[in-house]
C-alpha positions, 0 to 999 in steps of 0.5 A: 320476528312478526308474528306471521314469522312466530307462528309460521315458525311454531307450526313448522315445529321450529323455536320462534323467539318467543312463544306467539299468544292470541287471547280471546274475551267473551263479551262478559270478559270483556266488560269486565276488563274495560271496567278493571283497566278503565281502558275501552281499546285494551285488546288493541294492546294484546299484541295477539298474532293471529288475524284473518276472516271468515266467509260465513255470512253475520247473523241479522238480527230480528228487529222486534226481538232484539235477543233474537237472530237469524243465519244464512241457513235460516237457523234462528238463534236466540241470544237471550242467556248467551250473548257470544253465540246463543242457542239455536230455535226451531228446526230447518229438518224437523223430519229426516230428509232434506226435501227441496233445501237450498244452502247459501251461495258459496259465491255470495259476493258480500262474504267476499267483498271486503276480505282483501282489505281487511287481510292487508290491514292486518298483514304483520298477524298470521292471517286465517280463514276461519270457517266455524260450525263446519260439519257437525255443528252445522247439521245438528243446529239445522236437524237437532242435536238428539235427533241427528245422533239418532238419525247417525243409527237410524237414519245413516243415509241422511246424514251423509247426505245432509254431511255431504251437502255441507262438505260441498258449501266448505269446499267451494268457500275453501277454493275461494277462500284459500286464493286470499293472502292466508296462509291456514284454514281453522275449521270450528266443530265442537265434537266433544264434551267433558267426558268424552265424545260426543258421537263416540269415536266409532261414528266419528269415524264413519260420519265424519273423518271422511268428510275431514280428509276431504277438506283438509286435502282441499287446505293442503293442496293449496299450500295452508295449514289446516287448524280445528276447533273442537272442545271437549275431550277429544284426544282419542281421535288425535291419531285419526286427525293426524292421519288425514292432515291436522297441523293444529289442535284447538282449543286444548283444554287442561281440564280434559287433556293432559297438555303436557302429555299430548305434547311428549306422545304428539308433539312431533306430528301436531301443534297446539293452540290453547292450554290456558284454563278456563273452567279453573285457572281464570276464574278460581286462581290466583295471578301468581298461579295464572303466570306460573303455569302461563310460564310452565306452558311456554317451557314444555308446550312451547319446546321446539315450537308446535305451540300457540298459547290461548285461554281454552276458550274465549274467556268466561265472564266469571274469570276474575280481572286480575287473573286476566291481567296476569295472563297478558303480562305473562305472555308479554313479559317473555 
């Protein structure tokens, strides 16, 4: 099978040949592990299986502060400490109202102008829209994160408006989007933390289950699977996700979920997509634990498909280079 094959397969709950793998690096993992392999082109040999784009325009960075970035939405980042994603500066809302605010053009041909080319060079991966910080994370990176949980009590209109603003920028790059060669769309919107969520369950509900229907019906109509990104404990919510049309869950985290439960309670109706440890396994295990629960993963997780494995994340920095290299060898091994 390709890996198109595989994964299509793991997602219609059918047993692929092998169980398909993508394994992601920060940028700190990643030097470590040219360092460790003396091999600067090592992720071309993964044999990863997902593939794609995203429509989101790149951050431009600020030519006198290069540690410091800016968004198409205007939001500026700074890169300082976390080199990966950053931590957003200054507010697009300092007040709740969103006043004369325009958002980019979902139609901006430099978001486009090179996604049928690049989806060709990857035709043998299973291709992906990827559209990262798609509701929750979008607004509060734009308002504040106290100030748009506050604004969820005391504020409500606002925020539908500022969600129903930012429903309407996905839906048009998912009507562009989903007329390329892709066959799912991965919607990025970290909702939790390690204890729970982040908003809680109730105004999860409220705020942003609606919004979710509403672009996974869009996903669905044109015939693709819908993915999430969310980290942090979110499980309580799986039944929600069902109910308005998730396929796949990541990035599944070991530490907050039980993998091996979701899968006996949820497994029939979601798919998965992570599972590896980040926080424990990597960094603190060793190589004959990292394969034994990559192979313990492949057996029960990977039963009857519905599951693609993954480190829990992109890898951190502090994972050591032998742990990754178990990782690869175990999943290549299969």
């Amino acid at each position: 099978m390709t890996p198109r094959e595989r994964v299509g397969a793991a997602l219609r709950h059918e047993q692929p040949d092998l169980c398909p793998w993508a394994i992601g690096f920060t940028q700190g993992a990643r030097a470590r592990m040219v360092e460790y392999t003396g091999d600067p082109d090592f992720e071309s040999k993964l044999g990863n299986h997902l593939g794609g784009f995203g429509p989101i325009l790149a951050m431009e960075q600020d030519p006198e502060r290069p540690d410091f970035w800016e968004d198409e939405f205007g939001v500026r980042w700074n890169r300082s400490i976390d080199k990966d994603i950053g931590n957003p500066e200054a507010l697009i809302f300092p007040r709740p109202k969103l006043d004369d605010y325009r958002f980019p053009d979902p139609d901006d041909p430099r978001r486009w102008a090179d996604v049928a080319n690049s989806l060709a060079s990857q035709s043998e991966l299973f291709p992906i829209m990827n559209l990262g910080f798609s509701l929750f994370e979008r607004a509060w990176t734009m308002r504040g994160m106290a100030n748009l949980l506050m604004d969820m009590i005391e504020h409500p209109r606002f925020v539908d408006n500022l969600f129903d603003a930012i429903t309407e920028f996905n839906l048009a790059l998912i009507e562009r989007g989903v007329k390329y060669d892709v066959d799912a769309v991965m919607f990025g919107d970290d909702w939790g933390q390690q204890q729970g969520m982040i908003m809680g369950p109730a105004l999860w509900r409220r705020f942003i289950k609606p919004r979710l229907r509403e672009m996974y019906a869009a996903v669905h109509a044109a015939g693709k699977y819908v993915f999430i990104h969310s980290c942090g404990k979110v499980s309580e919510v799986f039944p929600d996700l069902i109910e308005v049309g998730l396929d796949c869950f990541n990035p599944f985290q070991p530490e907050v979920i039980d993998v091996y439960a979701a899968k006996r309670e949820f497994g029939d109706r979601l798919s998965f997509f992570g599972g590896v440890s980040t926080q424990r396994l990597l960094p603190y295990g060793t190589p004959e634990q990292v394969k034994a629960e990559v192979r313990r993963l492949i057996a029960e997780v990977g039963k009857s498909g519905g599951y693609i494995l993954a480190p829990a994340h992109g890898i951190p920095r502090d994972a050591k280079p032998e742990n990754m290299r178990a990782l690869i060898e175990a999943v290549q091994e299969q």
